[in-house]
N, C-alpha and C positions, 0 to 999 in steps of 0.2 A: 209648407216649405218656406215663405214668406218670414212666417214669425221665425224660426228659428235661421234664417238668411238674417232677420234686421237683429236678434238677440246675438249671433258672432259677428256681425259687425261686416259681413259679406256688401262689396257692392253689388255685385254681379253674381243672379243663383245660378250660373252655373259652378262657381265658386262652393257655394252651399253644398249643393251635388255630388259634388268628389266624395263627401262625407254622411252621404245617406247612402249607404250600402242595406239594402231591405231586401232576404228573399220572398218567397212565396211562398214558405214553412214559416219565417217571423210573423211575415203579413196575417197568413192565419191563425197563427199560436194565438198575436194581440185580437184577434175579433173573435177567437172564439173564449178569451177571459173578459172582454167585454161583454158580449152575450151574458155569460158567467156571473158577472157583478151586475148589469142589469137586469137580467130577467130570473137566475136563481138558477 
């Protein structure tokens, strides 16, 4: 969150925040294509 808080320019993450909307179907879609691309 950090990096992408200093890359828009956010002072304050909670600022960043408003715009990370992640559910817990995304959250797993992305770790089970990583799994995917790392381990085959």
């Amino acid at each position: 969150m950090r990096v992408v808080q200093e890359i828009l320019g956010h002072s304050q993450l909670s600022q960043t925040e408003r715009y990370t909307h992640v559910t817990r179907a995304m959250s797993q879609h992305a770790a089970d294509r990583m799994s995917e691309a790392l381990w085959g």
